[in-house]
PANU-980099 format. One line per field, with one value per atom (N, C-alpha, C): residue number from 1; x, y, z negated; atom name. Coordinates in steps of 0.1 Angstrom, whole numbers, plus 2048, in hexadecimal, padded with zeros to 3 digits. Example, Ala and Ser with C-alpha at 12.3 -4.5 7.8 and 13.67 -1.06 7.14 Angstrom:
pos = [1, 1, 1, 2, 2, 2]
xx = [884, 87B, 884, 880, 889, 881]
yy = [7C7, 7D3, 7DF, 7EA, 7F5, 800]
zz = [7B2, 7B2, 7B2, 7B9, 7B9, 7B1]
site = [N, CA, C, N, CA, C]
//
This chain:
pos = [1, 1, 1, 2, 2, 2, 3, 3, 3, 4, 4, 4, 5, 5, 5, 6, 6, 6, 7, 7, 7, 8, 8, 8, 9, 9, 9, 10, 10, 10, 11, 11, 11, 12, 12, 12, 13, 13, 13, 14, 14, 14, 15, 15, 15, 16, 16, 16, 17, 17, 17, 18, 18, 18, 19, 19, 19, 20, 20, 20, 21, 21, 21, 22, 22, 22, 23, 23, 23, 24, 24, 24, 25, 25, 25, 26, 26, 26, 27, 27, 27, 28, 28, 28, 29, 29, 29, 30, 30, 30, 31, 31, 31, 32, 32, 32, 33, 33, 33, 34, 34, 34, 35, 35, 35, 36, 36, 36, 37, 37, 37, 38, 38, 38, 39, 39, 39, 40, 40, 40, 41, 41, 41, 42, 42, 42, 43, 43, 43, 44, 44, 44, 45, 45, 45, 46, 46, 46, 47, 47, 47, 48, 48, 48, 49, 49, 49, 50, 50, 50, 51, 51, 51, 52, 52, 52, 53, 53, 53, 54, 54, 54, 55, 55, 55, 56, 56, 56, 57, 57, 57, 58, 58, 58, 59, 59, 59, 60, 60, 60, 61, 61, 61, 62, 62, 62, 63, 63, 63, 64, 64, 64, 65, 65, 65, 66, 66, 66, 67, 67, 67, 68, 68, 68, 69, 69, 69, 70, 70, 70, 71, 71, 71, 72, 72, 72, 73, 73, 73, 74, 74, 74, 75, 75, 75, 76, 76, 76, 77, 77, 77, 78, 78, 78, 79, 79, 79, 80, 80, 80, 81, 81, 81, 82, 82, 82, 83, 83, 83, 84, 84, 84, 85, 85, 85, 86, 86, 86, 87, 87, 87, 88, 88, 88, 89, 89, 89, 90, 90, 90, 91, 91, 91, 92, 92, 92, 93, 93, 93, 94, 94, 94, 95, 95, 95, 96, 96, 96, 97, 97, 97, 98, 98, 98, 99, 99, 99, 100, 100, 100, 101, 101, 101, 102, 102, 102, 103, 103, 103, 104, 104, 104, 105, 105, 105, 106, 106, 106, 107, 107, 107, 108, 108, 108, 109, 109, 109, 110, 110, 110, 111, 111, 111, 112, 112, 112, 113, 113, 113, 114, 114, 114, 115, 115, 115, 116, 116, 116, 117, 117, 117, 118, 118, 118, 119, 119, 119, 120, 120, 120]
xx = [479, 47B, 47F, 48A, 48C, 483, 482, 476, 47C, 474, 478, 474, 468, 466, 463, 469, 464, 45A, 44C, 443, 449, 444, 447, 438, 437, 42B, 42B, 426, 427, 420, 42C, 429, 426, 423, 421, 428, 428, 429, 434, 444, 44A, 447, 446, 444, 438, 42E, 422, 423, 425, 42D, 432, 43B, 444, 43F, 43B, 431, 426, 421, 418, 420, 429, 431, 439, 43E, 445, 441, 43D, 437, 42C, 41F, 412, 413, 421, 41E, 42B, 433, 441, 44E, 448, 454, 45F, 46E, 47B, 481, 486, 48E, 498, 49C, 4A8, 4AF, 4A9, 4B4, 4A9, 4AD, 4A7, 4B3, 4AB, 4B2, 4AC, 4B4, 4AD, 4BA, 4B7, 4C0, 4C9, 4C4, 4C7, 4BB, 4BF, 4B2, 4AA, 49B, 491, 48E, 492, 493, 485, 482, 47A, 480, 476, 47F, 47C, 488, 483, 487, 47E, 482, 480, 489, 485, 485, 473, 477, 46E, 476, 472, 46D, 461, 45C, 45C, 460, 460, 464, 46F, 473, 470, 464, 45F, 45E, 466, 46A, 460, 45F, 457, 464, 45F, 462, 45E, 45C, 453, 45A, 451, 45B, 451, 455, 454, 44E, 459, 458, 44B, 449, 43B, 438, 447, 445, 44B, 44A, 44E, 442, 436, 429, 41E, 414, 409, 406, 3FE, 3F9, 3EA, 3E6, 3DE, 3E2, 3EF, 3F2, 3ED, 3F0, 3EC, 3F7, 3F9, 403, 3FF, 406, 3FA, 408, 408, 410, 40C, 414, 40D, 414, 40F, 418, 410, 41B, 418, 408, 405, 3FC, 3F4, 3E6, 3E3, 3DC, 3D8, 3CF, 3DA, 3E6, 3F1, 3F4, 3F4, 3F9, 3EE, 3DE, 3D4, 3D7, 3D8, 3DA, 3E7, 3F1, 3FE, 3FD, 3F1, 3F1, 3EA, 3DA, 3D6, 3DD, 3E1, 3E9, 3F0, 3F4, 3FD, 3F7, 3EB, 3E3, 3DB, 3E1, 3DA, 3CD, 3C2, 3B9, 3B6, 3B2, 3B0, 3A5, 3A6, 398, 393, 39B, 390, 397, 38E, 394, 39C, 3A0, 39E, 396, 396, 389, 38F, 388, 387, 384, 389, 387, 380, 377, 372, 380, 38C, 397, 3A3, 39E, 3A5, 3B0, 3B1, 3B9, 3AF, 3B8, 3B2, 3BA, 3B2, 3B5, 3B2, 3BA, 3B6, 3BD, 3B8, 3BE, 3C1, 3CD, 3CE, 3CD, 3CD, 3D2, 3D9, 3E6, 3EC, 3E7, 3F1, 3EA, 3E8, 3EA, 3EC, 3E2, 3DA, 3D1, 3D8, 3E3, 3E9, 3E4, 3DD, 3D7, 3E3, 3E2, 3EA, 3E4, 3E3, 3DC, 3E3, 3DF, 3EC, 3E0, 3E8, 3E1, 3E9, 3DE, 3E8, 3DD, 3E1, 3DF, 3D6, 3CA, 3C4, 3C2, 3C4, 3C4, 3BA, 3BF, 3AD, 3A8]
yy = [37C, 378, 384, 383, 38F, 390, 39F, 39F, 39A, 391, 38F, 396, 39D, 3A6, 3B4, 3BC, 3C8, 3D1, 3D2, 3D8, 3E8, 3E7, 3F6, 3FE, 40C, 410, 41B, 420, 42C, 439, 444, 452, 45D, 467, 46F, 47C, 480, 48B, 488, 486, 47F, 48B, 499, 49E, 497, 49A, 496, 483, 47C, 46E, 46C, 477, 475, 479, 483, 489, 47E, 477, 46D, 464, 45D, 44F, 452, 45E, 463, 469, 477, 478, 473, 46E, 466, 459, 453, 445, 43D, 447, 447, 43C, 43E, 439, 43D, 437, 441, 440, 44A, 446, 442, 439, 432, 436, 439, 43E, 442, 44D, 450, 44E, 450, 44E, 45A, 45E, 46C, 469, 463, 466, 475, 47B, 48E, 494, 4A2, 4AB, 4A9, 4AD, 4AF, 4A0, 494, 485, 483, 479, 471, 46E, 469, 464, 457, 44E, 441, 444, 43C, 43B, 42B, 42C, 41D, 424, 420, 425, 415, 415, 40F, 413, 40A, 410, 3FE, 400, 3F3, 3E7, 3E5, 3DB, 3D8, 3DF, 3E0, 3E6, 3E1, 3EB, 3EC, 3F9, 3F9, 402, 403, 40F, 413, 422, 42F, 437, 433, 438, 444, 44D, 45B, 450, 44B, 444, 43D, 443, 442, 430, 42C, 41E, 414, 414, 40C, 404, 40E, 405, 413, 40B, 415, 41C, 427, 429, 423, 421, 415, 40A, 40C, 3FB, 3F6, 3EE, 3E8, 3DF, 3E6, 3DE, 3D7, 3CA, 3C6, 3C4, 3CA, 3CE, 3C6, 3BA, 3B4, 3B6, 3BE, 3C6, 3C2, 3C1, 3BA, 3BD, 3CB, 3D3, 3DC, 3DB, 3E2, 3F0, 3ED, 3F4, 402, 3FB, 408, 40C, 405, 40D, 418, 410, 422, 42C, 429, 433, 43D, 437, 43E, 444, 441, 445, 451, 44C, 45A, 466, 466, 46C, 476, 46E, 477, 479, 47E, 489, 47D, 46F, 464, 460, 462, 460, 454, 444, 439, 43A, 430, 42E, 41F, 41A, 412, 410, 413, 410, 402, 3FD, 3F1, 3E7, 3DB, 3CD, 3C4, 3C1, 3AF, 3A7, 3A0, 397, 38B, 383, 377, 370, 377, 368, 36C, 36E, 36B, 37B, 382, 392, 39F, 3A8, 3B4, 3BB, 3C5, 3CF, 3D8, 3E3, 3F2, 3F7, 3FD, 402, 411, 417, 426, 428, 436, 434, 444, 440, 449, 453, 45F, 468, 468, 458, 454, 44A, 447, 43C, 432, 430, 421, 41B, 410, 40C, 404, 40A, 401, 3F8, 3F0, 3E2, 3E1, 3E3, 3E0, 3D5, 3CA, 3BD, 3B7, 3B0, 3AD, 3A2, 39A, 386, 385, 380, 385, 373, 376, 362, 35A, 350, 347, 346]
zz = [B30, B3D, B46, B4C, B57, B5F, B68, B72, B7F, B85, B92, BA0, B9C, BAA, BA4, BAE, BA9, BB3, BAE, BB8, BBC, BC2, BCE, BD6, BCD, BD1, BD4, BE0, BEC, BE3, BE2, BDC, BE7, BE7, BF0, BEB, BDE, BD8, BCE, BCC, BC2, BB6, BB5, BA9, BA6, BA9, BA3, B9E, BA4, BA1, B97, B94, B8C, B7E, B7D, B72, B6B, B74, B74, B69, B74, B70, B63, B61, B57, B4C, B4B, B44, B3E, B47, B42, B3C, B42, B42, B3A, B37, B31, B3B, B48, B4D, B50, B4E, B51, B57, B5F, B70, B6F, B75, B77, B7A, B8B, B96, BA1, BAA, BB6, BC1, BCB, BD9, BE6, BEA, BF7, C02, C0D, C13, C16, C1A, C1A, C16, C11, C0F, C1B, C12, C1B, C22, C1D, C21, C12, C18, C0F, C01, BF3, BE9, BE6, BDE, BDA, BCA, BC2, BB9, BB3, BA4, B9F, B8C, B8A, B7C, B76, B66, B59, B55, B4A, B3F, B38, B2E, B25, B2B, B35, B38, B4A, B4E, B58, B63, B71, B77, B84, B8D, B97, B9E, BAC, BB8, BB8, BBE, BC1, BCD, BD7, BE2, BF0, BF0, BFA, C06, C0A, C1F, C20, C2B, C30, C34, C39, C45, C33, C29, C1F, C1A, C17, C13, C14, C10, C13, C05, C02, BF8, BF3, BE6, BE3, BDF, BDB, BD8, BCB, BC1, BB8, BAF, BA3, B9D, B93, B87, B7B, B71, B67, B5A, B54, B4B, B44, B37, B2C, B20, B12, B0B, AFC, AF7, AFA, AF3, AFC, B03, B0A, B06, AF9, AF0, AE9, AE9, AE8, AF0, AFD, B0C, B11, B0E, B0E, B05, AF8, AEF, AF3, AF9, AFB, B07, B12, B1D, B1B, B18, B12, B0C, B00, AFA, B01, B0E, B15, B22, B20, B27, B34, B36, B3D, B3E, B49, B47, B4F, B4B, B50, B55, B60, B66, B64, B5A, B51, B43, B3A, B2D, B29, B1F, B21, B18, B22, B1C, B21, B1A, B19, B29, B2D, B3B, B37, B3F, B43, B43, B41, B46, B40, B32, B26, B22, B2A, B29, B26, B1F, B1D, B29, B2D, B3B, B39, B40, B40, B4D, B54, B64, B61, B67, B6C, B7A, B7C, B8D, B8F, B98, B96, BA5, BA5, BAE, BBD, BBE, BC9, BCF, BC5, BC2, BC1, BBD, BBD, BAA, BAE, B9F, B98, B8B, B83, B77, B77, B6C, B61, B56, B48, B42, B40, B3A, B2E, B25, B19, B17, B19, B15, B05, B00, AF7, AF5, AEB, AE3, AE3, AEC, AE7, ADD]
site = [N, CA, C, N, CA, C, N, CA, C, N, CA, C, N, CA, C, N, CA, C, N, CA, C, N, CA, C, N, CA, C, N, CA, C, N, CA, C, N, CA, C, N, CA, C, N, CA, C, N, CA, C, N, CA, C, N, CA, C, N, CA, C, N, CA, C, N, CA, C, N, CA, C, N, CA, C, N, CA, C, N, CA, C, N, CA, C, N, CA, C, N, CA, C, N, CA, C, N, CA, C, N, CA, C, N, CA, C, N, CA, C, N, CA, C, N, CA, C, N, CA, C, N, CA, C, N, CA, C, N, CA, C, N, CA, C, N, CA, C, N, CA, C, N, CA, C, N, CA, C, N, CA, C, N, CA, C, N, CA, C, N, CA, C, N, CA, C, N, CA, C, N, CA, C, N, CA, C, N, CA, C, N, CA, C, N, CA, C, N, CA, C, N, CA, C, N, CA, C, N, CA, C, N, CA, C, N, CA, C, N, CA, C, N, CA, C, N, CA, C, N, CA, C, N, CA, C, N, CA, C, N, CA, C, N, CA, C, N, CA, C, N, CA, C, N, CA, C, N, CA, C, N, CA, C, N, CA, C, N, CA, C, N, CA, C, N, CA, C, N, CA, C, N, CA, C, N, CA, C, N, CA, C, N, CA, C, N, CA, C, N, CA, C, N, CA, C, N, CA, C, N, CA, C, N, CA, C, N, CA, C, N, CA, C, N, CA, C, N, CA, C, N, CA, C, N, CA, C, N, CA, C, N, CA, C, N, CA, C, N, CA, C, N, CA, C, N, CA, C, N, CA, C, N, CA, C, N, CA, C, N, CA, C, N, CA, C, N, CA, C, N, CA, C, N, CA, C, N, CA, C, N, CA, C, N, CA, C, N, CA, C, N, CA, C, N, CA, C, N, CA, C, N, CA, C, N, CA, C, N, CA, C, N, CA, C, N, CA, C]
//
């Protein structure tokens, strides 16, 4: 299924962001946007099909937001996060409502959810 929305979540620091989203998390940038130097940045990066924004401007959204990944394998997505130096703030488990879950949170506090559907 194509994605139909793409969430958008308030950065403050695009190196440190980026390091995060990229390096930790294996996402790959598409494309950025800066009006002129010394302007804010936007970005739009992938990882496995999945796209988000990451944007500098103060008046776009707040920081804290909350995204929820829903990926084949969540149990590979900690091992690959760890690995690459990611330290979760929940491992992942099992839910009362049928998903396994594991949360990061990047340097912004914006929480990210990776869930993977676990068989009746």
């Amino acid at each position: 299924m194509t994605q139909t929305v793409i969430p958008q979540l308030r950065i403050t620091n695009a190196r440190d962001s980026l390091a995060f989203y990229v390096e930790g998390l294996g996402f790959s940038v598409d494309w950025q946007h800066q009006f002129e130097p010394g302007f804010p940045l936007f970005f739009q990066l992938t990882r496995d099909g999945q796209t988000i924004f990451l944007t500098e401007h103060t008046g776009d959204c707040q920081v804290g937001g909350a995204v929820y990944f829903i990926v084949p394998d969540v149990d590979e997505c900690y091992r690959d996060f760890t690995g690459r130096g990611v330290v979760s703030t929940q491992r992942p488990e099992d839910t009362a409502w049928g998903s396994r879950e594991m949360v990061v949170t990047d340097p912004d506090g914006n929480r990210l959810r990776f869930a993977t559907q676990v068989a009746a």
